[in-house]
C-alpha positions in Angstrom: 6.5 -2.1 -13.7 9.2 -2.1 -11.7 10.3 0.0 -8.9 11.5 3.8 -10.7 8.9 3.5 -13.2 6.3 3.1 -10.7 8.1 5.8 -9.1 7.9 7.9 -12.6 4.4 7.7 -13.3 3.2 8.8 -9.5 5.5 11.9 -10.1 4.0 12.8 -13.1 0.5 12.4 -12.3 -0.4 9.0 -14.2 -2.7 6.4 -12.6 -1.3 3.2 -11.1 -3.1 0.3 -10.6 -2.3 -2.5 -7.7 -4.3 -5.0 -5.5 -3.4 -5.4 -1.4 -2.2 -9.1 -0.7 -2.7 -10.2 2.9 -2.6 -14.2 2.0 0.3 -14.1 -0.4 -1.7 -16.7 -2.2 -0.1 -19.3 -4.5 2.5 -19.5 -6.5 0.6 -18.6 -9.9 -0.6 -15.5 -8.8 2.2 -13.3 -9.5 1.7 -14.2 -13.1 -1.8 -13.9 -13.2 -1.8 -10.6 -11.3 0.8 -9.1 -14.1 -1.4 -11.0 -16.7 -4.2 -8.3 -15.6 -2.1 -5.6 -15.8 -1.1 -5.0 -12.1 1.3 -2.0 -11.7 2.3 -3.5 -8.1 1.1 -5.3 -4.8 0.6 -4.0 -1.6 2.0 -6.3 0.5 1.1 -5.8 4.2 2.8 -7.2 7.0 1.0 -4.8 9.6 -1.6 -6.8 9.9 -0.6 -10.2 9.2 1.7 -12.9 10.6 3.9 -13.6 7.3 8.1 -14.1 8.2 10.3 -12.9 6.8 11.4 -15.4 4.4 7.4 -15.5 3.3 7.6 -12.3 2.5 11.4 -12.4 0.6 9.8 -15.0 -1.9 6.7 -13.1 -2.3 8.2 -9.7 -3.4 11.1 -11.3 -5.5 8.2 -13.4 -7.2 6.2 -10.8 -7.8 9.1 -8.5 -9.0 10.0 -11.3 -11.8 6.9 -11.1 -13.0 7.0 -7.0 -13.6 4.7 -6.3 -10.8 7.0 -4.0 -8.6 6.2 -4.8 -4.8 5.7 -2.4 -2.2 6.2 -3.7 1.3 3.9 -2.2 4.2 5.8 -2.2 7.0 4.2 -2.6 11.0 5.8 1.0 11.7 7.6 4.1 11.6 10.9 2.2 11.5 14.2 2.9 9.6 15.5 -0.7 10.5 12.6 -2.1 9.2 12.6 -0.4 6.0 16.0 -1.0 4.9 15.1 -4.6 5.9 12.0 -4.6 3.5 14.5 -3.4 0.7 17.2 -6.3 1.6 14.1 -8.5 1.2 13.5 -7.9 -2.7 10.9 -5.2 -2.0 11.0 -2.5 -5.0 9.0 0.3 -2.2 7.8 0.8 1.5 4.9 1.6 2.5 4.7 3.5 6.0 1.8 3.4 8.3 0.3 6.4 10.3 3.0 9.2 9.9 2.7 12.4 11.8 5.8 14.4 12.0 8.6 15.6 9.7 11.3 13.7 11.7 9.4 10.5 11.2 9.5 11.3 7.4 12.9 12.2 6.9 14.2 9.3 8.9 12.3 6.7 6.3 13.6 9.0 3.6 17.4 7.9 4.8 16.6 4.6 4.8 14.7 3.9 1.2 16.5 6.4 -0.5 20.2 6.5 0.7 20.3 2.9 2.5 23.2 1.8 3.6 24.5 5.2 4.7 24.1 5.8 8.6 24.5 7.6 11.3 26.5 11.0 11.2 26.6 10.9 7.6 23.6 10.1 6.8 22.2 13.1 9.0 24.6 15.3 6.7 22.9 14.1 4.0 19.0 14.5 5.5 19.8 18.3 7.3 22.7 19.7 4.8 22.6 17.5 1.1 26.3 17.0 1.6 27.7 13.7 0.7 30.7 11.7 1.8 31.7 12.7 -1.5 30.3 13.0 -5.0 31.0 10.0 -6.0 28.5 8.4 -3.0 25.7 10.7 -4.2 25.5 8.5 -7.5 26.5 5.4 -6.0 23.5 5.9 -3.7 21.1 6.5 -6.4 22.3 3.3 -8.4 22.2 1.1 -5.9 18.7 2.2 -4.8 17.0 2.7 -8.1 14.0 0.9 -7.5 13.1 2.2 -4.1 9.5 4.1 -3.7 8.7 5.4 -0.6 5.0 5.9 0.7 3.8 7.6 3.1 0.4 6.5 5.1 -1.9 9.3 6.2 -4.0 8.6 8.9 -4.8 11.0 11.2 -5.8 14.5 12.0 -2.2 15.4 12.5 -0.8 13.5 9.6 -3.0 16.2 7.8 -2.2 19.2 9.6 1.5 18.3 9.0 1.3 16.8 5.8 2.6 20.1 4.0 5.7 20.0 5.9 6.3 16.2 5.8 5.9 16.5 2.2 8.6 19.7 1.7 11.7 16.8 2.9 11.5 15.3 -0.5 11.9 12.2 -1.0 8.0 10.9 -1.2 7.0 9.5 -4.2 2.9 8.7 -2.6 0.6 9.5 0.1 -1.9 6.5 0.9 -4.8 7.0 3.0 -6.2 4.0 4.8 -10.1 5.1 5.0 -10.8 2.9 8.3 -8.3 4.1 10.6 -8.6 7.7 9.0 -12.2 8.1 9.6 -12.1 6.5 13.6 -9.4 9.3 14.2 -11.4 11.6 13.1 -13.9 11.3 14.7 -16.4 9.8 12.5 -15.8 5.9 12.3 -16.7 3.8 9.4 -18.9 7.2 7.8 -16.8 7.2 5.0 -19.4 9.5 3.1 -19.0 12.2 6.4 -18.3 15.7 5.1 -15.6 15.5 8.0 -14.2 12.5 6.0 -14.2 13.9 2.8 -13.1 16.7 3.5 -9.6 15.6 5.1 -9.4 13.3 2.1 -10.0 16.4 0.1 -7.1 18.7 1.9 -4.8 15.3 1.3 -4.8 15.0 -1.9 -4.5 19.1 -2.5 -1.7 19.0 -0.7 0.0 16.3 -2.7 -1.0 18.0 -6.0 0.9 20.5 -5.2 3.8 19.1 -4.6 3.9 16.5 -7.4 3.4 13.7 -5.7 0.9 11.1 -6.1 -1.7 10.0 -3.3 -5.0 7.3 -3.0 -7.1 5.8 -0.9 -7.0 1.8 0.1 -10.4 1.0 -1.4 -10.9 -1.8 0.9 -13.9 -3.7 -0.6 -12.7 -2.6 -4.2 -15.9 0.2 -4.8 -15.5 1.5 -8.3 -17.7 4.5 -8.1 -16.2 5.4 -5.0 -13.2 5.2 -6.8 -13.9 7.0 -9.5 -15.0 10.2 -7.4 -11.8 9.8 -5.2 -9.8 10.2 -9.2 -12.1 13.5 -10.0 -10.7 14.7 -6.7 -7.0 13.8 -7.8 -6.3 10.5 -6.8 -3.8 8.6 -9.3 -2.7 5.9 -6.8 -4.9 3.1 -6.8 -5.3 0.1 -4.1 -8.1 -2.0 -5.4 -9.3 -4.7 -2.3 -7.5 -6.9 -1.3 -7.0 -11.2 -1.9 -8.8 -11.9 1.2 -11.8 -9.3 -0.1 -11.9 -10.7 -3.6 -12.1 -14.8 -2.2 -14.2 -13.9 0.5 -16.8 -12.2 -1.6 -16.7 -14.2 -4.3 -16.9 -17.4 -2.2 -19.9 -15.7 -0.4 -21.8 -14.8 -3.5 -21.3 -18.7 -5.3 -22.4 -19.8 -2.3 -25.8 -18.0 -1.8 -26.7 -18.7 -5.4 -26.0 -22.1 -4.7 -28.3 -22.1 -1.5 -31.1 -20.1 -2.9 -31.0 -22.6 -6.3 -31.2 -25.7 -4.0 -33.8 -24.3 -1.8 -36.1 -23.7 -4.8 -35.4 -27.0 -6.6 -35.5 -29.0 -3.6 -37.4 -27.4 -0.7 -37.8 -30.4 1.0 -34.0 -31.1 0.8 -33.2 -32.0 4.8 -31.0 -29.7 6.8 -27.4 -31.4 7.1 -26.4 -32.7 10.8 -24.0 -31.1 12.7 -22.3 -34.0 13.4 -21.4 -34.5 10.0 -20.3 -31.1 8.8 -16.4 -32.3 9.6 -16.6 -34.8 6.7 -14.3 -34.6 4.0 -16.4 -35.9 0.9 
């Protein structure tokens, strides 16, 4: 997928299907992830230390491959939108908005980049152009940009109705950790408080025809599954770091628990040698 059709399907309601990358991996993945069928990638530099030129190769590599990138961004900033874009990103992602002004701000710079300043504004209060003929320049020369919007707080909820009536939004995205510590209820993601925030989300995007999930962090299906019977289209499953992790974990203690049943005399390695490269 790229960019508008990504942007297409959310709009109408269809499930899309993408994977968080933290690592970036290696080279092959981009293949491999549109091999399975990846929609897009999450790509987070909120929480990460990739540059900028890391990330550049990642979302243009990813983009060749069909898999449209979407670029999470460390804040509520225009500059650092536009710059995601510039980078080969086909979408932003937004982390913790609260207020209208926030929303249309991002709006001006995904949707209408590189207008600025006073005439920009004109466009974000009044719909008025330079002139016609930048209204459908604009839209060509941004025709892959998706804009989400990350819900994350009590007043991201409150004011969601409103931050949703500027237009422009193509997804809401809930990220379950930080959502559940502001309200009040960390890590309890089965709270009633909890679910029913999640619950007043995704209403809210329903009715306004936009899509909306939830970052399932450690990839639960069934959890999954119930968040879709609520309304959810928009799905983040884990992560790269989750997936290696885990599955390094699990070989591991199958390996450990075979040896130790095999050989249960086997002696306990030295500490001294655990540095050895063999």
């Amino acid at each position: 997928m790229r960019g508008r059709e990504l942007r297409q399907a959310l709009t109408a309601g269809q499930c899309v299907y993408g994977t968080c990358v933290v690592g970036y991996g290696q080279p092959k993945w981009p293949k491999h992830f549109a091999d399975l069928g990846l929609d897009f990638v999450f790509i987070d530099t909120e929480h990460t230390p990739q540059n900028r030129e890391t990330v550049a190769w990642a979302a243009q590599a990813y983009a060749a491959h069909g898999v449209a990138p979407l670029l999470r961004i460390p804040e509520a900033s225009p500059t650092l939108a536009a710059m995601g874009l510039d980078l080969g990103a086909h979408g932003i992602i937004v982390p913790y908005l609260e207020t209208v002004d926030q929303v249309k701000r991002l709006v001006g710079a995904v949707k209408y980049r590189p207008l600025k300043g006073a005439a920009l504004q004109a466009v974000l209060d009044q719909g008025k152009f330079p002139s016609d003929e930048t209204g459908v320049y604009l839209k060509d020369y941004n025709p892959d940009a998706v804009l989400v919007i990350m819900i994350e707080s009590p007043a991201g909820v409150e004011n969601l109705p409103d931050m949703l009536a500027v237009g422009g939004v193509d997804a809401v995205l809930i990220g379950p950790h930080d959502f559940s510590v502001s309200h009040g209820v960390p890590s309890q993601f089965d709270h009633s408080t909890f679910n029913q925030a999640i619950k007043s989300v995704i209403e809210t995007c329903r009715e306004h025809d936009t899509g909306v999930g939830i970052h399932s962090i450690n990839g639960d299906v069934k959890q999954q599954l119930c968040w879709a019977e609520w309304g959810c289209n928009f799905f983040v499953h884990g992560s790269d770091t989750f997936f290696i992790t885990n599955g390094l974990n699990l070989g591991l203690r199958q390996l450990k628990v075979s040896l130790e049943s095999t050989i249960p005399d086997r002696p306990e390695s030295k500490t001294e040698d655990a540095g050895h490269i063999v």
